[in-house]
Structures are given as C-alpha cells and as structure tokens.
MARDRENTI-583748 format. One record per residue: x, y, z of N, C-alpha, C in turn; residue in three letters. Coordinates in steps of 0.05 Angstrom, whole numbers, plus 5000, padded with zeros to 4 digits. Each point is the difference from the previous one (the first is absolute). Example, Ala and Ser with C-alpha at 12.3 -4.5 7.8 and 13.67 -1.06 7.14 Angstrom:
residues 2
526448865156498250245000501850245000ALA/499350214986501650245001498550225014SER/
//
This chain:
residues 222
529148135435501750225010498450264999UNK/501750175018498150224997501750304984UNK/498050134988501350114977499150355003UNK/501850215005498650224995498650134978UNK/498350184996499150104979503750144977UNK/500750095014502450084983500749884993UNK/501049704995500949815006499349904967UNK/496950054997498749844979499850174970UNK/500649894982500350094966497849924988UNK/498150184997497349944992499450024963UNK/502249934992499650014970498449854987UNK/498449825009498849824983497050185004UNK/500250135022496550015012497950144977UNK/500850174982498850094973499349924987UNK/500449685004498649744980497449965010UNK/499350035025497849945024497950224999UNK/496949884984498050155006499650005030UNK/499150335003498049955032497149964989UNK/499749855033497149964996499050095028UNK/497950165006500350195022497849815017UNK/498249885002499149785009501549825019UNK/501249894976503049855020502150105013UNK/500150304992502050055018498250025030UNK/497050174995499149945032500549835014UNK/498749744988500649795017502149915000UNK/502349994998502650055008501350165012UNK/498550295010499850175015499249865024UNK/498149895004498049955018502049715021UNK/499949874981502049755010502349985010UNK/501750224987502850085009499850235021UNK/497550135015500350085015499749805026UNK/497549855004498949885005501549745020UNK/501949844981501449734998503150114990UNK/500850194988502550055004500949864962UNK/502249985000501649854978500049744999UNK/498649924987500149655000501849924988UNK/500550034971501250034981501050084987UNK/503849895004501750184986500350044974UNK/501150254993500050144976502349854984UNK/501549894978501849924991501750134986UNK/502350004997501550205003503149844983UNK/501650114980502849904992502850235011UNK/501149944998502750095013501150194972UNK/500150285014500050114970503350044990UNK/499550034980503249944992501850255002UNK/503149925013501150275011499550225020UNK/497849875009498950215016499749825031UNK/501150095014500449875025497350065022UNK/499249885013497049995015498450184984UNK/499149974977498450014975498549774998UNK/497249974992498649794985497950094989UNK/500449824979497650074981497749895000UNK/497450165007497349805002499649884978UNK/499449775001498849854983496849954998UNK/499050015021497849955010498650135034UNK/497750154997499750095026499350274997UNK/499550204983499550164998497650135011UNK/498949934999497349975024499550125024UNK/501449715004500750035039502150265003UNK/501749984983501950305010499350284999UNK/498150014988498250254995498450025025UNK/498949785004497849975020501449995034UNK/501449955003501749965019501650334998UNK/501050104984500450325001498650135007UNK/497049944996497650184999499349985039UNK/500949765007499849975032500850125017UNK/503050054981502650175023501649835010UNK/500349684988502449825003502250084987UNK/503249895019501750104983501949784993UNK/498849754997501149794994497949824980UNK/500649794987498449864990501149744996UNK/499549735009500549785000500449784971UNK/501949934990501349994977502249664998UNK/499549914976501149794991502050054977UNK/502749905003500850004973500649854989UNK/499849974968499849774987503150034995UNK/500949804996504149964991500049974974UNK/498650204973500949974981499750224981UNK/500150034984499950184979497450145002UNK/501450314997496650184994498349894984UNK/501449954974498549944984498649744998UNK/501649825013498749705004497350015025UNK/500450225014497850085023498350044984UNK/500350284986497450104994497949744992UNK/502049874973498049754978498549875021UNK/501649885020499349765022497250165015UNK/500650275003497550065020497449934983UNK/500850144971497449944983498649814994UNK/502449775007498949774995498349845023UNK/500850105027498949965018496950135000UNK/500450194990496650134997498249994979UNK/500749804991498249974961497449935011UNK/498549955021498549965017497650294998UNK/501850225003499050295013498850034954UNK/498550155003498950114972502750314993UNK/500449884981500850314989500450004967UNK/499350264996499450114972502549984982UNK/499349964975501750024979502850305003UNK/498050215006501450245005502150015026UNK/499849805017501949985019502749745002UNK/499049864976501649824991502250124987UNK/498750214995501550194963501850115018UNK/499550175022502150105022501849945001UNK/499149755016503049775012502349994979UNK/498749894969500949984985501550224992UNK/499450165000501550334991502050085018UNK/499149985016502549965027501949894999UNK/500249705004500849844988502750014977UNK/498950124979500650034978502250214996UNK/499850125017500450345004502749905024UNK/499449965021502149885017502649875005UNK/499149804988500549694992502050064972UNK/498450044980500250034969499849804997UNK/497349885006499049714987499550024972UNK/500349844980499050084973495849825005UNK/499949984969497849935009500049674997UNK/501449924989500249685000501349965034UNK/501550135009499549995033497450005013UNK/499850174990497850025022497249754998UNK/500249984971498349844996500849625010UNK/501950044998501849675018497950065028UNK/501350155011499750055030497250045013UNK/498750054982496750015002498549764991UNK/500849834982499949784989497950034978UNK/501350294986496750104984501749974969UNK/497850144987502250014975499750274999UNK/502450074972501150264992497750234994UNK/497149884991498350194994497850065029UNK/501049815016499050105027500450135010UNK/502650064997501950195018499950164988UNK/499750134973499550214984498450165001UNK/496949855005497850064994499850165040UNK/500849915010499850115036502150254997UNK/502549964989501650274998498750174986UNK/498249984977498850174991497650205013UNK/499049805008497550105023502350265018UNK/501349945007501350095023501650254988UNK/499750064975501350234985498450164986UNK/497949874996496950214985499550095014UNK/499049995034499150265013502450205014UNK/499050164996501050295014500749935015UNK/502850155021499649895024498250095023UNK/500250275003498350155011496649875004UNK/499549764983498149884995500549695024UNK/502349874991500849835012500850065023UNK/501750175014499650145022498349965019UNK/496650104990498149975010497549765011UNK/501649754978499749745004501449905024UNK/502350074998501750015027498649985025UNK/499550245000498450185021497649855013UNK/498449884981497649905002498150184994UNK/499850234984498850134988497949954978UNK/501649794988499549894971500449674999UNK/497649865003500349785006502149884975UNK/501949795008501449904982498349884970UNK/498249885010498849734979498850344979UNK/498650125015498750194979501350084981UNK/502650055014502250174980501449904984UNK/500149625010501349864973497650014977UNK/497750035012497849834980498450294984UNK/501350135011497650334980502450165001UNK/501150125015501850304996502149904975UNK/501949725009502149864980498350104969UNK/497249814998499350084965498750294992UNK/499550075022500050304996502550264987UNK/501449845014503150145004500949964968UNK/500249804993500949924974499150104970UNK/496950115006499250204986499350295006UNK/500750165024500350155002499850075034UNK/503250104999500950095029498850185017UNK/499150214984499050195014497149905014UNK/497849844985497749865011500949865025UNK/503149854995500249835014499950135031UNK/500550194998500950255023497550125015UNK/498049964981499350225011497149695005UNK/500049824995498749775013500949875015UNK/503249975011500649985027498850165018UNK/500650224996498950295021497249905001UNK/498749954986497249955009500249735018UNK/500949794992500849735018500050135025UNK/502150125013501150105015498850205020UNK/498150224988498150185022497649795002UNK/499149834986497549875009499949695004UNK/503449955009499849795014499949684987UNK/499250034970498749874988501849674999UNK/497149895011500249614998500450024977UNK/501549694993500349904977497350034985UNK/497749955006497449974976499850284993UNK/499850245021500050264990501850054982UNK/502849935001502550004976498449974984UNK/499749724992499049914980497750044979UNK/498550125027497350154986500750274977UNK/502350095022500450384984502049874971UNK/501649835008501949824976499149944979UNK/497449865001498749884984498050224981UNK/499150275013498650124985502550184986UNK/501950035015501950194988501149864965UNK/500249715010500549784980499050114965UNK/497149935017498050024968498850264999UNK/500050175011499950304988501350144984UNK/498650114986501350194979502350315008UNK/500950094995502550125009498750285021UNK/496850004989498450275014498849855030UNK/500149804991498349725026503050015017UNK/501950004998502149955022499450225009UNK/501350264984500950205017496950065014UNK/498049944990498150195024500149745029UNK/500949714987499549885032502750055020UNK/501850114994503350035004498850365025UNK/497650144974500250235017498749995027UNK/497349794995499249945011498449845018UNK/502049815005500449795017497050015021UNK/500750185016497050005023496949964978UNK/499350104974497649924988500349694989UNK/502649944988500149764999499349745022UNK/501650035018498449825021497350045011UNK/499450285004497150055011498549814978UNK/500250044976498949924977499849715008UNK/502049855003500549735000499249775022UNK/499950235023497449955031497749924995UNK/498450284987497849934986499149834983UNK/501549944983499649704979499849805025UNK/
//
C-alpha cells in the first residue's frame, strides 16, 4: 500500500545508527530504480491512518531527500511490540553492537515495562545479558550516544573505549568522544588513543586528551 509521509510514526528510528556510505548508495539506487522495497509498518493503536515504522528508515529519509511524497509499505497484522522482536530477528544476519542491543532493550523496557526476566525470555538470553546491554546503554551520556546515532561516533568504538572510559571518569569520557568525532576516528585509531589513555599516568591522559593532533602525528610516525 501506499503510505504518506504524515501518515508514518517514526518512533523507533533513534535506535538506528546512520551510516553515511550507505545511505549514498541508497541514495543512488532509489533515485535510479525507484522503491523496490517496502518499508514495514504496524497499525498504530487508536490512531486511525497512523502506522508505526517498524522497519525502513532508510528508504524514507532517502526518498524525502528526492521530493517523493509517498512511500511503498507493508503491514504486518500484529503487535508493535511482536513487530519490533520479529524484525530483529529477521536481521540477526546484519552486525550490530552491544550498545544498540542495550537501546532496543531500554526502549523496550521503557515502553512495554518489560521487566528483565521479560526481556530476557524474549531474547532467549539470560538475566545478566540483558543487564549487562542495559547498562552499556546508561553509562554513556547521551549527548555522546546521540552522536553514535548520527554516525559521528562509530558504534563498536564507543561500546569498546568511551563505555570503560566513562565508568572511570565522565568528563575524559567527553572530551575523547569529541576527539572520536572531529577526526573521524576508525575503530584502530579509537583504540590506539584508548589504549594509551588506558596505561598513562593521570599527566599522560590529560596531555593526550589536550592533544590529540601530536598524539596521532606521533603514532603515523611510529
């Protein structure tokens, strides 16, 4: 069916890193060849020609970005909440980070009022699984997570350096995103500035924290 942009309740889409790569080429294709593939969509509750994406976030950005004012759409006949699980399950295929698991879950949790022995049924995990991902998902800032969002801050970096950063001290944690963030930094660069930040002494952070550009120049050279 075909569905207007007004039409669509984009509450889930804040769970969804961008990745600006893929959105090109999904730029490129959906100008190109059009909509192949519909977006999925539940029947939102009380709310009459309302639906809630479940899936498709993507294409509807990218298809806005065109100047379409429709977007081609499936709906599933069941519960939001049985959507959301089902989509995830459909995509256990696609890679995603601990920190975006923790999301869902928080969401979830938050929405729903799943406890955590729910959630943990429904994921087929146990109770310290589901703990250990809500936790992730509550140690960073958001303003930090935000930016993961965004594609600013690659996800994996931020579960794997800013999270144990964060846990001993927020303000570092802050101010080594911001560096993530103006210089773009791959996971190994994370890791590189993570790892010295790690085993340095408290005068060894703050001078690599001040300055980031000698640190990597430094680290080229090696």
């Amino acid at each position: 069916m075909q569905l207007e942009f007004h039409q669509l309740d984009r509450r889930w889409e804040h769970l969804r890193v961008r990745h600006a790569a893929r959105q090109r080429r999904l730029l490129a294709s959906l100008a190109e060849s059009g909509q192949q593939t519909p977006i999925v969509v539940v029947a939102a509750e009380d709310q009459a020609d309302r639906y809630v994406v479940i899936d498709g976030y993507k294409r509807i950005v990218t298809l806005e970005q065109l100047g379409r004012d429709t977007v081609e759409a499936v709906v599933w006949p069941m519960s939001e909440a049985a959507a959301v699980l089902l989509d995830r399950s459909l995509r256990l295929s696609e890679h995603e980070t601990a920190l975006e698991v923790g999301w869902l879950l928080a969401e979830l949790e938050r929405r729903f009022d799943y406890g955590l022995d729910e959630l943990a049924r429904r994921f087929d995990r146990s109770v310290s699984w589901v703990s250990r991902r809500l936790a992730l998902a509550e140690v960073l800032p958001e303003a930090i997570q935000q930016q993961v969002r965004e594609g600013k801050i690659l996800a994996q970096a931020a579960m794997k350096f800013l999270v144990p950063v964060a846990r001993q001290s927020l303000e570092d944690c802050q101010r080594m995103a911001a560096i993530f963030a103006e210089h773009h930094c791959d996971t190994r660069q994370a890791g590189q500035l993570y790892a010295a930040w790690r085993k340095g002494s408290p005068a060894i952070r703050k001078r690599i924290l001040d300055a980031p550009d000698l640190f990597f120049k430094a680290q080229r050279q090696a």
